[in-house]
C-alpha positions as a Markdown table, in Angstrom:
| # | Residue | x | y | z |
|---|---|---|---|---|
| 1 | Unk | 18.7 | 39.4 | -66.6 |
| 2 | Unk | 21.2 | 36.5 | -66.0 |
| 3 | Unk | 20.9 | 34.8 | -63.6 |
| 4 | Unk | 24.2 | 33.0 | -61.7 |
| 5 | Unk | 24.4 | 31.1 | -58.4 |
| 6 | Unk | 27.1 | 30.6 | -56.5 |
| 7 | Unk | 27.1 | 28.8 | -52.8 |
| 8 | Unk | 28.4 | 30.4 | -49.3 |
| 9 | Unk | 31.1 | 29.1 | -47.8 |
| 10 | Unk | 31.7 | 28.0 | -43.9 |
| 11 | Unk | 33.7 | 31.4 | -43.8 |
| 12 | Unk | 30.9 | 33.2 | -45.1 |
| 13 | Unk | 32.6 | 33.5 | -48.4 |
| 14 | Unk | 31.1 | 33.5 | -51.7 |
| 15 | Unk | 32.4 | 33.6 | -55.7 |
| 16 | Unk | 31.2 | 35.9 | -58.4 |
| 17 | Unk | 31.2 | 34.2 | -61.1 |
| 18 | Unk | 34.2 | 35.3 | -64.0 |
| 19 | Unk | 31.6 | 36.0 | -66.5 |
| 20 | Unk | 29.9 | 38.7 | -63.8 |
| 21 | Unk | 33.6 | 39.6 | -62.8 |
| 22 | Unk | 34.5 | 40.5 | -66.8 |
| 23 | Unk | 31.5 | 42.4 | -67.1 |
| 24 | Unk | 32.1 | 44.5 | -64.5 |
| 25 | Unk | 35.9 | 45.2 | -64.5 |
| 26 | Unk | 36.0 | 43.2 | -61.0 |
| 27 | Unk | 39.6 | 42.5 | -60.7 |
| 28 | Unk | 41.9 | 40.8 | -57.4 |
| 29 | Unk | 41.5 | 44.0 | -54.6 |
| 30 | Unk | 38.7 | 45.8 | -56.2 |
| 31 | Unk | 36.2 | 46.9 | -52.9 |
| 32 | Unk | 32.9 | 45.8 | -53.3 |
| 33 | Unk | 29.7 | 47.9 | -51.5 |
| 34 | Unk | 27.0 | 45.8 | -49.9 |
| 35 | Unk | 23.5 | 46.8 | -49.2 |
| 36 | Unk | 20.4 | 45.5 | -48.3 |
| 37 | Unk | 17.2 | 46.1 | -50.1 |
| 38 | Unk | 14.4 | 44.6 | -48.5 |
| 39 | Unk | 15.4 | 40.6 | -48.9 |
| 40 | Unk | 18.1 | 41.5 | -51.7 |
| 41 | Unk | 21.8 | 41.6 | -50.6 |
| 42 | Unk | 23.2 | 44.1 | -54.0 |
| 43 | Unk | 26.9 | 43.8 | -54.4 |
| 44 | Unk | 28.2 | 47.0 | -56.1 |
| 45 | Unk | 31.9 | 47.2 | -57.3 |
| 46 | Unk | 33.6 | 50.4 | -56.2 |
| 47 | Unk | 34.6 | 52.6 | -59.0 |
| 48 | Unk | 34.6 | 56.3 | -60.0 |
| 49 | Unk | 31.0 | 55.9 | -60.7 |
| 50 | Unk | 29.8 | 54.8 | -57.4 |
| 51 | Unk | 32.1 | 57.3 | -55.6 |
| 52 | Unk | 30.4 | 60.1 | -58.1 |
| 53 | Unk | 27.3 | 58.8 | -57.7 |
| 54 | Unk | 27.4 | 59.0 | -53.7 |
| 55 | Unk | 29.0 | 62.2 | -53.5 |
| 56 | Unk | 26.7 | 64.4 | -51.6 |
| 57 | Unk | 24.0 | 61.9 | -50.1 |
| 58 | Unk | 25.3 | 62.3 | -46.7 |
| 59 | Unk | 25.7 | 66.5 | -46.8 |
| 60 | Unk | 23.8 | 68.5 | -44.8 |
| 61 | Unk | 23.3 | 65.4 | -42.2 |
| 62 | Unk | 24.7 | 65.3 | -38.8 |
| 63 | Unk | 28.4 | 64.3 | -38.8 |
| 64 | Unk | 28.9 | 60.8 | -37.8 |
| 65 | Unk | 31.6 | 62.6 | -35.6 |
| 66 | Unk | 29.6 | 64.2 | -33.8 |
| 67 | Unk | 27.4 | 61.9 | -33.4 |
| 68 | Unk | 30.0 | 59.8 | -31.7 |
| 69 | Unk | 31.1 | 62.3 | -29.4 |
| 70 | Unk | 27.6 | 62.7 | -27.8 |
| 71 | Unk | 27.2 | 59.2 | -27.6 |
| 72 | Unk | 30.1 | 59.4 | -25.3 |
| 73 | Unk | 29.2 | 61.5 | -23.2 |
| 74 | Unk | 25.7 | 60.4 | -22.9 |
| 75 | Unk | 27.5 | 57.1 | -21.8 |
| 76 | Unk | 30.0 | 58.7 | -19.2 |
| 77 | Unk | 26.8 | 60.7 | -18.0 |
| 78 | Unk | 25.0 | 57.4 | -17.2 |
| 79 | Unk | 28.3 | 56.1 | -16.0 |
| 80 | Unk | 28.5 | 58.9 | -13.5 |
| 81 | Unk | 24.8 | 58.4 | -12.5 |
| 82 | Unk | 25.4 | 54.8 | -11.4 |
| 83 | Unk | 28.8 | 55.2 | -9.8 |
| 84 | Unk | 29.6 | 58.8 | -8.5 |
| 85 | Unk | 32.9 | 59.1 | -7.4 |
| 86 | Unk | 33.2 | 59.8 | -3.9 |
């Protein structure tokens, strides 16, 4: 494994080395996916691959729609409870 290290800026911004940017076909606009793994933050580049790779993880879940939806009403529900309209 090589090992790089690059330094965080005030904005929170940080450079991957060109070397790691070659290697990986990162060019100027490419999306990159961040994780967490424990203490690790992995920085993925978006590519077919990835998109492949993901396709399907999140099927059979409960839509992040609606999901949403009932968290809105939940929240109007308690809304309701502490000021009912007169």
């Amino acid at each position: 494994m090589n090992v790089q290290t690059t330094t965080v800026s005030t904005k929170g911004q940080l450079v991957i080395p060109a070397e790691i940017r070659a290697e990986l076909g990162i060019e100027p606009g490419t999306k990159i996916a961040i994780t967490v793994e424990g203490s690790r933050i992995v920085l993925q580049p978006v590519t077919e691959r990835l998109i492949d790779e993901l396709h399907g993880v999140f099927q059979g879940g409960t839509s992040a729609t609606d999901e949403l939806i009932e968290e809105r009403r939940a929240d109007e529900r308690r809304r309701q409870e502490r000021w009912p309209e007169k």
